[in-house]
C-alpha positions in Angstrom: -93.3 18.6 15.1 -94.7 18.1 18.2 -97.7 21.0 17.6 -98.2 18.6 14.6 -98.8 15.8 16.8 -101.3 17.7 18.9 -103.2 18.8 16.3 -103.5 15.2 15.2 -104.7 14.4 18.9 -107.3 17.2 18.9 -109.1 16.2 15.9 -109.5 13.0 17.3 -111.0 14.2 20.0 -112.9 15.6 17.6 -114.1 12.7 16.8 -115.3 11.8 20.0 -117.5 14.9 21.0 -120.5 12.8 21.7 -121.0 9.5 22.1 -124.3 7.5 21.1 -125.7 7.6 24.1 -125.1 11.5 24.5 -126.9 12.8 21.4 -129.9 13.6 22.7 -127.1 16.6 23.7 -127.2 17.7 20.1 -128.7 21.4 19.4 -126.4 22.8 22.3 -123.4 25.4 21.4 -120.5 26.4 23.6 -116.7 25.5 23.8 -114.5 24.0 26.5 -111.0 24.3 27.1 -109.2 21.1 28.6 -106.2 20.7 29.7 -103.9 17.4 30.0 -100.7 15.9 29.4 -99.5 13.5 26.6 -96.9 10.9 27.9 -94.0 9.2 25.7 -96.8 6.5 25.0 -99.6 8.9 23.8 -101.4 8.5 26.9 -103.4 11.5 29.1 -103.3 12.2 32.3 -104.4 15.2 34.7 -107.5 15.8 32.5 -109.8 18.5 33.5 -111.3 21.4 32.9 -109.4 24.2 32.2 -112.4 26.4 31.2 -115.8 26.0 31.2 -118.7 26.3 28.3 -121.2 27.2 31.0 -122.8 23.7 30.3 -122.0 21.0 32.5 -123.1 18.7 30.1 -120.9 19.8 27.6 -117.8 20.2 29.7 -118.8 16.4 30.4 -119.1 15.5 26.8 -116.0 17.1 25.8 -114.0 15.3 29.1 -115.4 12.2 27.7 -114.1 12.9 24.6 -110.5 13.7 25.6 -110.3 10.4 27.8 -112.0 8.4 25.1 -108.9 10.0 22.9 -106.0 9.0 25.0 -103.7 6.0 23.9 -105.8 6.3 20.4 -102.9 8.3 18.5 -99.8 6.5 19.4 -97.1 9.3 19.6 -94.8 9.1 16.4 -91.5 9.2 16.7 -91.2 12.9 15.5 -93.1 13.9 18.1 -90.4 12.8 21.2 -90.6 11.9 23.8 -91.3 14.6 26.4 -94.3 15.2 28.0 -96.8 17.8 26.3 -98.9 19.8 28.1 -102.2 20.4 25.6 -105.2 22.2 26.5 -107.6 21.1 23.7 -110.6 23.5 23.1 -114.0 21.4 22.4 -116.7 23.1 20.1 -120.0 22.4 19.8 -122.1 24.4 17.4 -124.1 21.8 16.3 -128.0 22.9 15.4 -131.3 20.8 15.2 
């Protein structure tokens, strides 16, 4: 139940890959892995990088994304309450 949770988490992030201001970021393709934990309330903490797309813009989009996440999906009760440890992978493939 919990991966279920998680996967609800990581399509919100998602979401969030780039905010209004950051589309001019559009057109670039690579994937980062971050890494954070989910407390009881569906908060993150210790968000960072866990591996690099080789563009420090993306890795910034894609931390932006995760923060912008947190406290969005409030845990269900399903999920417990135990910290998870997630490391979410961020693509962007997008093309002009």
């Amino acid at each position: 139940l919990a991966k279920r949770y998680t996967n609800f988490v990581v399509e919100e992030i998602n979401n969030r890959k780039f905010s209004p201001r950051e589309s001019k970021y559009y057109g670039l393709i690579g994937s980062v892995y971050i890494g954070f934990i989910i407390d009881s309330y569906g908060n993150f903490s210790n968000i960072k990088v866990v591996r690099s797309s080789g563009n420090e813009l993306l890795d910034k989009t894609g931390l932006n994304a995760v923060k912008g996440t947190s406290g969005v999906v409030k845990r269900p009760i399903w999920a417990g309450q135990k910290k998870l440890r997630v490391t979410a992978i961020v693509k962007y493939q997008f093309r002009l």
